[in-house]
VEXZA-815464 format. One line per 2 residues: number of its first residue (from 1); for each residue x, y, z of C-alpha. Coordinates in steps of 0.02 Angstrom, whole numbers. Layout:
N
NUM> X,Y,Z  ...;
This chain:
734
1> -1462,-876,-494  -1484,-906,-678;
3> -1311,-905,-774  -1403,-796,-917;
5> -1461,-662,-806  -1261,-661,-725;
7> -1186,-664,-902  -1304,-536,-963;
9> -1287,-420,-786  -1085,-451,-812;
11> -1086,-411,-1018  -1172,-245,-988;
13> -1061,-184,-846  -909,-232,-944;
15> -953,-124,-1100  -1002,0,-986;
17> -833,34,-906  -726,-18,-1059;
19> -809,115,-1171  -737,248,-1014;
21> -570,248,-1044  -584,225,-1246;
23> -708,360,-1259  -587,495,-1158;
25> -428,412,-1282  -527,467,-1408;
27> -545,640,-1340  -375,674,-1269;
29> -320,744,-1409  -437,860,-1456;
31> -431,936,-1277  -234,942,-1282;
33> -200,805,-1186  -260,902,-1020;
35> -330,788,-854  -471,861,-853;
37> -536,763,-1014  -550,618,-892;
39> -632,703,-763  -766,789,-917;
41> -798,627,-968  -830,540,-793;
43> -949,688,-731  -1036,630,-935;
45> -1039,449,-876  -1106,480,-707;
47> -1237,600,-762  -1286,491,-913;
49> -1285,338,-769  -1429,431,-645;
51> -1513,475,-809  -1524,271,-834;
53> -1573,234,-661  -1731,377,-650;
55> -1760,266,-810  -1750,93,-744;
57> -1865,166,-585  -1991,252,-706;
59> -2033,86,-824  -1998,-28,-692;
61> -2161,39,-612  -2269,-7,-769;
63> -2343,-165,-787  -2240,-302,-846;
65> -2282,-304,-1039  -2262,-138,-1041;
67> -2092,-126,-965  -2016,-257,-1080;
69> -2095,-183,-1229  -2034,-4,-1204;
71> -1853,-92,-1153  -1835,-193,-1289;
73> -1871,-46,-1411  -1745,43,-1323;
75> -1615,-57,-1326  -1630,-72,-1517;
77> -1611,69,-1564  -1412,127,-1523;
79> -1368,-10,-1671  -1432,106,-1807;
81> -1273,236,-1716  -1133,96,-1704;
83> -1010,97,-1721  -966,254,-1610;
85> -861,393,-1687  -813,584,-1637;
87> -905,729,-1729  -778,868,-1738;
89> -813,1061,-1684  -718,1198,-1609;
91> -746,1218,-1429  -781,1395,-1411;
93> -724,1542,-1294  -729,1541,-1089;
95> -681,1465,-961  -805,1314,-969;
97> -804,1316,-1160  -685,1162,-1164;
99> -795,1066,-1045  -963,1105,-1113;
101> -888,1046,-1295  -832,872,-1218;
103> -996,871,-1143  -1056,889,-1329;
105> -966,770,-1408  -980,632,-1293;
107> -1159,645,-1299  -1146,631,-1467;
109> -1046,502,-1496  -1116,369,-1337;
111> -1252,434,-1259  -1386,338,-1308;
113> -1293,146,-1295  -1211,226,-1128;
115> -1396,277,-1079  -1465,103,-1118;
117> -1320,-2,-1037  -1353,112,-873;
119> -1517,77,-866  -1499,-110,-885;
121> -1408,-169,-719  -1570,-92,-605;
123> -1703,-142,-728  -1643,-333,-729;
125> -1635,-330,-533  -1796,-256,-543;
127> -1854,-414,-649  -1760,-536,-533;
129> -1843,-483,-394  -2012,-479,-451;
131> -1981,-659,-515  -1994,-835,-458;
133> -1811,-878,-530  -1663,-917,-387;
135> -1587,-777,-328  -1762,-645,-331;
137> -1727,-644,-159  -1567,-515,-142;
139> -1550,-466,-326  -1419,-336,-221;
141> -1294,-487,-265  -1298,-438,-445;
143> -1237,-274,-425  -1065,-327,-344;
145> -1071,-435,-500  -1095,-292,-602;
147> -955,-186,-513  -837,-349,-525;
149> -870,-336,-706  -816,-167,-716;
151> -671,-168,-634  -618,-326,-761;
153> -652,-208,-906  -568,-73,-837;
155> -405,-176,-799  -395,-250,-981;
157> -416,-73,-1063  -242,-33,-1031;
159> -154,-199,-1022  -228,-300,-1149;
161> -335,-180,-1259  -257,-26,-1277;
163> -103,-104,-1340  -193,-221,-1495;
165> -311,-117,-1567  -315,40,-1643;
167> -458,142,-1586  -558,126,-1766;
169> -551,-62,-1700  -602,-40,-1525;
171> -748,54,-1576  -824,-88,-1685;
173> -775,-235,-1544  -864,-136,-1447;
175> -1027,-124,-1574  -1000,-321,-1580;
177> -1022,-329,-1404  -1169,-233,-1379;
179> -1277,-325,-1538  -1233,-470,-1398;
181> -1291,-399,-1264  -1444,-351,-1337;
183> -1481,-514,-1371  -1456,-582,-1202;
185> -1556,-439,-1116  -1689,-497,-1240;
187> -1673,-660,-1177  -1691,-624,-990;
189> -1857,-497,-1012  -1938,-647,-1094;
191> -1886,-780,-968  -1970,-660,-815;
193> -2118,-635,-911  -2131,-809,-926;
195> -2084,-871,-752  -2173,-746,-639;
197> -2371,-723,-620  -2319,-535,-656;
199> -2160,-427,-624  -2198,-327,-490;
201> -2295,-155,-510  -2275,-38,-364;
203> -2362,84,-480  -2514,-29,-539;
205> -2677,36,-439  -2715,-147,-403;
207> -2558,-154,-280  -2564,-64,-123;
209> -2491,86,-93  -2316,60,-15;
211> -2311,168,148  -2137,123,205;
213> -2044,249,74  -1872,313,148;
215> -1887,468,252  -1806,637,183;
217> -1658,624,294  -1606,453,245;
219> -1625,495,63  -1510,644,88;
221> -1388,526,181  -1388,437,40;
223> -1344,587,-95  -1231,631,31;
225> -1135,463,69  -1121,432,-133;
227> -1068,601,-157  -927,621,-58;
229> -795,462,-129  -860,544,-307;
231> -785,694,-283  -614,640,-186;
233> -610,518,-338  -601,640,-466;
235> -492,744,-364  -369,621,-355;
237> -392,558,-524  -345,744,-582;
239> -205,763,-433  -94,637,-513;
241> -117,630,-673  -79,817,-663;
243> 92,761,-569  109,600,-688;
245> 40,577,-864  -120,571,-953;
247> -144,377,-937  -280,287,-953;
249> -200,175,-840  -201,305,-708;
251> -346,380,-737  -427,196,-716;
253> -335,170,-545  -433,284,-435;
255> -593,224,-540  -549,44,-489;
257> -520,66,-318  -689,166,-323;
259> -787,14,-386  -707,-106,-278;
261> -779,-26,-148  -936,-46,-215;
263> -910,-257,-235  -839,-264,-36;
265> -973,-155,24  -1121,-230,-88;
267> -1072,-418,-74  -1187,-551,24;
269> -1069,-498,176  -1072,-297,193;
271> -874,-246,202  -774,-230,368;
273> -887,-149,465  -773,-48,584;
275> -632,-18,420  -688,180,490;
277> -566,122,627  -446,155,488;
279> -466,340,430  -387,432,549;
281> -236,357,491  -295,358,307;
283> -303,545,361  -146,564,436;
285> -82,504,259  -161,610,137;
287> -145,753,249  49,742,251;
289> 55,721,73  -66,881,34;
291> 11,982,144  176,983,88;
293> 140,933,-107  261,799,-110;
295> 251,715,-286  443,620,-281;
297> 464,444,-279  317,431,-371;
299> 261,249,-341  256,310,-154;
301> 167,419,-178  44,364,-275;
303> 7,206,-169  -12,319,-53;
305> -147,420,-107  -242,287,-179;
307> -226,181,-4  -295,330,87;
309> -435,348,-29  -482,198,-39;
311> -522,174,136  -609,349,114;
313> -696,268,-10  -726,92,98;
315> -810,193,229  -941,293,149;
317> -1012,125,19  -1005,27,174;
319> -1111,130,255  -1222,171,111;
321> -1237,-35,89  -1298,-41,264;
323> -1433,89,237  -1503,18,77;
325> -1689,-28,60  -1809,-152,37;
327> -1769,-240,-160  -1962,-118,-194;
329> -1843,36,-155  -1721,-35,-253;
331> -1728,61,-429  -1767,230,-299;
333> -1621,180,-224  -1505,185,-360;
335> -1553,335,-409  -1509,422,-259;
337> -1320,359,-259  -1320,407,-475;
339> -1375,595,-395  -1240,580,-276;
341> -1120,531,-392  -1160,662,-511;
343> -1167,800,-356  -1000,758,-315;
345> -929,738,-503  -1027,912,-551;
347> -938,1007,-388  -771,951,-459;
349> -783,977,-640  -902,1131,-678;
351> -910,1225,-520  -734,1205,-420;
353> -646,1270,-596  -735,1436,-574;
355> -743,1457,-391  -571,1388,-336;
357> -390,1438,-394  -317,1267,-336;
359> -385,1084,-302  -481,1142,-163;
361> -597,1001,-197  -496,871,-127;
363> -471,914,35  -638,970,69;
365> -713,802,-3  -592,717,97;
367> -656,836,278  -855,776,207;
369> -797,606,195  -731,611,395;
371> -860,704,440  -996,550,372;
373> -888,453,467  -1010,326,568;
375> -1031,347,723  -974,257,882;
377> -1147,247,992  -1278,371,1004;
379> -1175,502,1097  -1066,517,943;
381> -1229,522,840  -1252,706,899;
383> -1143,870,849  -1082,973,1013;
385> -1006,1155,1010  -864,1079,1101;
387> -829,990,931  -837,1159,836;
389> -715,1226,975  -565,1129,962;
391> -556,1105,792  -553,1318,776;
393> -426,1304,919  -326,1169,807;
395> -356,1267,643  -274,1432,730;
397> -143,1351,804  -87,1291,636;
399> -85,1454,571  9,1525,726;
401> 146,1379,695  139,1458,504;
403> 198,1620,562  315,1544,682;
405> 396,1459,556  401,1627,442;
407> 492,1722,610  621,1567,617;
409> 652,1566,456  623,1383,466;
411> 630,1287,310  642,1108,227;
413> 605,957,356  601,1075,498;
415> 475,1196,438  359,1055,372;
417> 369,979,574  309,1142,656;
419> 181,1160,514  120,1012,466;
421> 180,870,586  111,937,749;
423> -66,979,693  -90,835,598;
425> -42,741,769  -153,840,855;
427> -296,801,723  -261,615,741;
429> -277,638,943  -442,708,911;
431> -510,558,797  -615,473,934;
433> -748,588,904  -839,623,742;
435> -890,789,704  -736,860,822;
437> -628,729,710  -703,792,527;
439> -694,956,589  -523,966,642;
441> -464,878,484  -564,1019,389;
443> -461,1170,501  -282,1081,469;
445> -308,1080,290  -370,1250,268;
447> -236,1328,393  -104,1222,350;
449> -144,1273,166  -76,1441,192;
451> 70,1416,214  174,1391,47;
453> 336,1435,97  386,1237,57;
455> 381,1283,-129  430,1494,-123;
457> 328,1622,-90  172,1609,-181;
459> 120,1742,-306  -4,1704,-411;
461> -98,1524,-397  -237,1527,-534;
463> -326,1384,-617  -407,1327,-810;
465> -465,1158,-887  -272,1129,-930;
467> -217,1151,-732  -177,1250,-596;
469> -34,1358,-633  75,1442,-488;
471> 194,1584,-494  300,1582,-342;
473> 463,1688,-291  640,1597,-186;
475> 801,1686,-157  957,1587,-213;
477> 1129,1621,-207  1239,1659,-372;
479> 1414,1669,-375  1434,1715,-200;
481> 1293,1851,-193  1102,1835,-143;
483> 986,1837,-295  777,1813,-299;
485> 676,1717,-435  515,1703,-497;
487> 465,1529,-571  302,1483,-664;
489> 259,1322,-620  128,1182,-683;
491> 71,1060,-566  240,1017,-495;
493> 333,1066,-654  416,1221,-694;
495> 376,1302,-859  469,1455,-833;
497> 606,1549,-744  670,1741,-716;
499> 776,1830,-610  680,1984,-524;
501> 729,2134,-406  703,2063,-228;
503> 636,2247,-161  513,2258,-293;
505> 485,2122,-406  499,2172,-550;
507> 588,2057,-687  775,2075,-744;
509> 877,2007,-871  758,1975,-1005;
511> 900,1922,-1105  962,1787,-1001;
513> 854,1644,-1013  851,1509,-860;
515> 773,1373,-825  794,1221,-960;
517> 837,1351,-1112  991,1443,-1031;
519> 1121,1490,-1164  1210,1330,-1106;
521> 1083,1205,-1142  1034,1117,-1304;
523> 913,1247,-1370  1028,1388,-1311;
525> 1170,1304,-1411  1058,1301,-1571;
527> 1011,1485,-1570  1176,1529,-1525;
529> 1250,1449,-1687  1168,1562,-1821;
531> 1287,1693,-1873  1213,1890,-1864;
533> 1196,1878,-2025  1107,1708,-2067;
535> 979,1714,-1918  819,1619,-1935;
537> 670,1740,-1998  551,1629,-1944;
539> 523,1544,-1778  394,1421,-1707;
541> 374,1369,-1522  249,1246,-1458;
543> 206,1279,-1299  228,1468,-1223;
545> 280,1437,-1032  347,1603,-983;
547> 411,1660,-1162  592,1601,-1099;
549> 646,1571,-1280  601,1742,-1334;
551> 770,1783,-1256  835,1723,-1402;
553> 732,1827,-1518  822,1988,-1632;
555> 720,2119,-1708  646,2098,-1858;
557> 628,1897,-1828  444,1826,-1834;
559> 403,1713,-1694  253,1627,-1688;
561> 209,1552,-1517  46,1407,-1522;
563> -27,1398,-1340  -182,1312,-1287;
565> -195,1381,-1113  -253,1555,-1128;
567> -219,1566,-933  -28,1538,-991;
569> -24,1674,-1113  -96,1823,-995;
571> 52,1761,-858  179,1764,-1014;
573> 116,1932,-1056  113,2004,-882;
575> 280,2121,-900  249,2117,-688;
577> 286,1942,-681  368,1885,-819;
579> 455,2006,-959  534,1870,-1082;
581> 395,1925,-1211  340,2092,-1169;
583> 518,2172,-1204  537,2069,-1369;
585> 394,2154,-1428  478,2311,-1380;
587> 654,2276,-1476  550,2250,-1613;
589> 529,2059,-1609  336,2014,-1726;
591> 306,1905,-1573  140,1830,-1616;
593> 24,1742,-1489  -86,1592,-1567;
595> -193,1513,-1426  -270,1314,-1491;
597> -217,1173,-1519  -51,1155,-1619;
599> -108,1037,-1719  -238,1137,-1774;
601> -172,1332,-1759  -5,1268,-1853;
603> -65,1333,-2029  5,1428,-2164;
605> 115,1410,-2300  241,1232,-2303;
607> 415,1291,-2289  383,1432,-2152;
609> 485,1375,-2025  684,1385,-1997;
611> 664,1331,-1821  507,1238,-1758;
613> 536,1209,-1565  406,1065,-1470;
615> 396,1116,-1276  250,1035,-1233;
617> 305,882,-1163  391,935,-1010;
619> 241,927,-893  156,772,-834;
621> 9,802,-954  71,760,-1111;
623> -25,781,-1273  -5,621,-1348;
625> -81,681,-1515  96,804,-1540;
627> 211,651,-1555  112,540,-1682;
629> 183,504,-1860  47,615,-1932;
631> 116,754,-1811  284,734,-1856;
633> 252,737,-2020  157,899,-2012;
635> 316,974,-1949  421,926,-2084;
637> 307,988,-2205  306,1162,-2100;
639> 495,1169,-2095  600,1269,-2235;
641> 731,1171,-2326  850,1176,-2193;
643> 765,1192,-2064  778,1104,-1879;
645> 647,1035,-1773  673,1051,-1581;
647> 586,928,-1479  627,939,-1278;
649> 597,785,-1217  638,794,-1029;
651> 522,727,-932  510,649,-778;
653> 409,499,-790  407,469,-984;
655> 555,413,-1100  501,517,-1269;
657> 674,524,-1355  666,324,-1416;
659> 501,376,-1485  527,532,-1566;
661> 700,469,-1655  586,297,-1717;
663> 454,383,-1767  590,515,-1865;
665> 683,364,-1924  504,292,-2012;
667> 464,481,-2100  645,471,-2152;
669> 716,600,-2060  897,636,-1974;
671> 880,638,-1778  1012,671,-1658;
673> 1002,678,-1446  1083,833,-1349;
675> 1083,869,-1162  1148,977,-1040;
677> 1214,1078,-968  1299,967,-810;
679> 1196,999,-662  1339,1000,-558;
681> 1401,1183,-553  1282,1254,-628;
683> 1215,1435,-606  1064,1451,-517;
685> 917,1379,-573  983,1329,-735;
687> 924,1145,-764  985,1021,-873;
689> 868,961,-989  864,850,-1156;
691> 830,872,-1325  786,800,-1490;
693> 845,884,-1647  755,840,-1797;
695> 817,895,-2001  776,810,-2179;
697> 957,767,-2186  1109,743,-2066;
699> 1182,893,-2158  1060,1023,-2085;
701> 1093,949,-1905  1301,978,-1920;
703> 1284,1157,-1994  1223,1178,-1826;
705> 1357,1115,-1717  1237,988,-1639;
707> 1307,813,-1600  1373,693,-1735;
709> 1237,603,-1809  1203,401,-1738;
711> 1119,298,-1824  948,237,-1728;
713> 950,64,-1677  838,-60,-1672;
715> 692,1,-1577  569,-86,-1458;
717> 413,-122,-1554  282,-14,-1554;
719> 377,152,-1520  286,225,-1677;
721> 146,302,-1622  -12,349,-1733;
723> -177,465,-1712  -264,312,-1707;
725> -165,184,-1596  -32,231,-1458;
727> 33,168,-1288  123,289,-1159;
729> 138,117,-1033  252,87,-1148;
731> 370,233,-1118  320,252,-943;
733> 455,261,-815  444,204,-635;
């Protein structure tokens, strides 16, 4: 095979995937840092992808001159757009409104290069194989080289990339690399020409009709093959980076794995042909870790995940290499898997959000994915009632060892035995066959899904762009005597708790704050230290949660809470759930609701502030674009002469302090670190957590009692991050 058509095939593919992940860094920000930017902007890319391929199919059936003179205008024009940039806008009211304005923007900003570097991969297989040049025969080979490609790209974003340039920079490396490419796909349309009598025409009248097109069914196996791994990608994608961080470098793991499937399977060797031997214990794995939402020690668990997806994953391409076409189907071909990608990205990222309250998604991509399982022999081949039978037997004996388990009052590593470990066995017992083996997976995930006892009683489990959001009740025992809690939780983080009465609910102390901001901790110890008569008049909080801070609140203070989530602020404001801000409004606290992004919501006069509190950073999802120098420097200039910046900074996966003290130290500001209070002895449900105080001089820190003043040493390089270039790898925790 030529080494231009290879270099031209692999250039393509690379800017393809590398403009991915720096389009959605772009982004993040302006969506708050939420998951679901990622999975926005890969539903964009797929759609934009089967958009190229109906393309490449369309002009590849022209005759040759044609073809090349229609491409080669094409892939002119995205210079006169390069390099890319983002055109600001607000993104409107709704529940879709955030996902139909990335939608926007990204078409904005890449469509038409993204459209024209999909399109290319098919269209020069099209040309090989309508050619006399070496390798026309299986121009199939070229799309493993195009996948290998991407997976290259993808793996330098974050480790070599991401780290040098700023994204101003990226974007015009990028343009660089395109004007190249554009030259070499030049190149190759000329050299076809050239070297075949004519590139073939399946739609000239002079050729004959081709009678051998794919039947219906195998063009919906297909769509349906594709479609699946799509949408258990995303789901995973958004399952841990909603228990992790907004990474690109895990947002480009699943994404990975997902192409390497596509270089195993498409390779001049199709994949392991019996890997499908392998899911029922792939299954066995991700059904243990969905059942009982384990999310601790993270590296486990996310090998985990991604091992039993990719073998998902292996199985479906595999098969869908198998059951490819003739190279004249080819473009046709590609098509259907772009529609099958997009099916699956679409269920996942515009119609699960509405329809679902949790990441239903997953698990029922994963029962599709066992269900296209291929089969054994030609018994297999065919569905029988039988199947349908025992997996309903399996899915209600889960639910009977639910309510078993509710009667015991089994909990912990016993309860998660009786309802998860024996139908799961059971499940794997049944794996031999099929449709009884998809179908029983399918039963223990919905049955065993009912039961969420392993995290407190559920409540309330609801869902928006930012997450799903649970509020679930436990009973505890304080000093001696049986209490009940509700807690608001975020993924696997909680963003909120209250003691309630056990008969009826309904929330008590509203005084006594738990959770990370009990009177004990670092936050409690700063409102604590204003004298009645030198209170702050004016209070800012980033980040709502359950309005535990409001506990703090005296009347005739202003608070001003900035929350992006308006799912979080009807939960705050729900006095049957939480009361933290409903009776603050009622001992006549001006608490004030601003839903947006704090960046963009915190207006008004400099000098407003005497407290500005940051509690956004708790959760996985962090929004990157609150910690930049340009962020902290809008705080300062919010803050009153002596005021105090709170930043909490516990987190599970990320080290933030080092970077919020450097970045402090550069804007010349006095930083000191508080935590507490000791875990060991502590009341129920009051957590230590960690905290950065931030003042324009050392001065304003003391009057507050908080810890004497250090002086910030020597930093690791980098730790100052900007709105145009920052790396969280490089505060990431294993």
């Amino acid at each position: 095979m030529s080494l231009l058509w290879a270099a031209t095939v692999f250039l393509g593919s690379g800017l393809l995937f590398v403009i991915q992940p720096m389009i959605a860094r772009m982004l993040l920000p302006r969506a708050g840092g939420a998951p679901s930017t990622w999975t926005t902007c890969v539903l964009f890319f797929q759609a934009v992808l089967l958009a190229g391929y109906v393309y490449a199919h369309w002009v590849g059936r022209r005759p040759a001159r044609t073809q090349i003179a229609i491409h080669g205008v094409l892939l002119l024009l995205p210079l006169a757009v390069l390099p890319f940039s983002i055109v600001s806008g607000a993104s409107g009211t709704g529940a879709l409104a955030p996902t139909f304005w990335l939608l926007r923007a990204l078409a904005l900003a890449i469509g038409l290069p993204f459209f024209v570097l999909s399109a290319g991969t098919p269209l020069l297989q099209r040309w090989l194989a309508g050619s006399r040049l070496s390798g026309s025969g299986n121009p199939y080979v070229l799309y493993a080289a195009s996948n290998a490609a991407s997976l290259l790209a993808l793996a330098a974003y974050p480790v070599l990339i991401e780290p040098a340039l700023g994204l101003a920079r990226q974007a015009l490396f990028w343009a660089v690399g395109y004007a190249v490419y554009v030259a070499l796909a030049l190149m190759c349309a000329v050299r076809a020409w050239r070297r075949s009598a004519s590139i073939k025409d399946d739609g000239d009248p002079a050729v004959d009709e081709v009678t051998d097109e794919p039947p219906p069914a195998r063009r919906l196996h297909w769509i349906a093959l594709a479609a699946a791994p799509s949408s258990l990608m995303l789901g995973v994608t958004s399952l841990l980076t909603a228990d992790a961080a907004g990474l690109p470098f895990l947002w480009i793991l699943p994404l990975a794995l997902y192409l390497l499937t596509f270089v195993l399977a498409f390779a001049r060797r199709v994949g392991p042909p019996r890997l499908w031997e392998r899911l029922p214990i792939a299954a066995v794995v991700f059904l243990l870790l969905w059942l009982i939402k384990a999310t601790e020690p993270l590296a486990v668990i996310l090998a985990a995940h991604l091992a039993a997806f990719f073998v998902a994953a292996m199985v479906c391409h595999t098969e869908l290499a198998r059951l490819r076409p003739p190279p004249r189907h080819l473009t046709a071909y590609y098509a259907y898997v772009g529609l099958g990608g997009v099916v699956g990205g679409a269920f996942n990222t515009l119609i699960a959000p509405v329809i679902f309250h949790d990441w239903v998604e997953i698990p029922l991509a994963f029962t599709l994915v066992c269900l296209l399982k291929p089969p054994r022999d030609e018994s297999d081949a065919r569905f029988r009632w039988s199947d349908l039978a025992l997996a309903t037997g399996l899915g209600l004996l889960t639910v009977a060892l639910v309510k078993a388990g509710d009667v015991l009052g089994a909990t912990g590593q016993t309860r998660a035995a009786l309802t998860v470990g024996i139908p799961v066995l059971v499940m794997f017992l049944l794996s031999r066959r099929r449709y009884r083996f998809g179908l029983a997976v399918g039963a223990v995930l919905w049955a065993g899904s009912l039961d969420t006892s392993l995290r407190g009683k559920a409540e309330l489990t609801a869902r928006s762009f930012f997450g799903v959001h649970r509020v679930t009740r436990a009973d505890a025992t304080e000093a001696g005597v049986p209490a009940t809690f509700r807690k608001l939780y975020h993924g696997s983080t909680i963003h909120g708790v209250q003691r309630v009465d056990a008969a009826t609910g309904t929330p008590l102390l509203p005084r006594e704050p738990l959770g990370y901001y009990s009177r004990d901790s670092p936050i409690g110890r700063l409102f604590r230290s204003y004298p009645a008569d030198a209170r702050p008049k004016r209070v800012g909080i980033v980040g709502l949660g359950a309005g535990s801070l409001l506990a703090y609140a005296e009347p005739g203070e202003r608070w001003t809470l900035f929350e992006i989530d308006p799912l979080v602020q009807r939960i705050a404001e729900d006095d049957r759930l939480f009361s933290y801000l409903p009776e603050a409004r009622k001992r006549g606290v001006a608490a004030d609701v601003v839903l947006g992004d704090a960046r963009l919501t915190l207006a008004g006069d400099d000098g407003a502030f005497d407290v500005l509190v940051l509690d956004a950073f708790t959760s996985a999802a962090v929004p990157v674009h609150l910690l930049t120098r340009e962020a902290l420097a809008l705080y300062d200039r919010k803050l009153a002469p002596s005021g105090v910046v709170a930043c909490h900074v516990s987190n599970r996966h990320l080290d933030l302090a080092s970077l919020v003290r450097g970045t402090a130290e550069d804007l010349g500001l006095a930083s000191t670190v508080d935590a507490g209070p000791p875990s060991s002895g502590a009341p129920a449900f009051v957590m230590p957590s960690r905290w950065v105080f931030l003042a324009r001089s050392p001065d304003a820190l003391r009057a507050r009692g908080l810890p004497s003043i250090v002086t910030f040493t020597l930093r690791k390089r980098g730790r100052t991050w900007t709105d145009d270039r920052s790396d969280l790898w490089s505060v990431f925790q294993w």
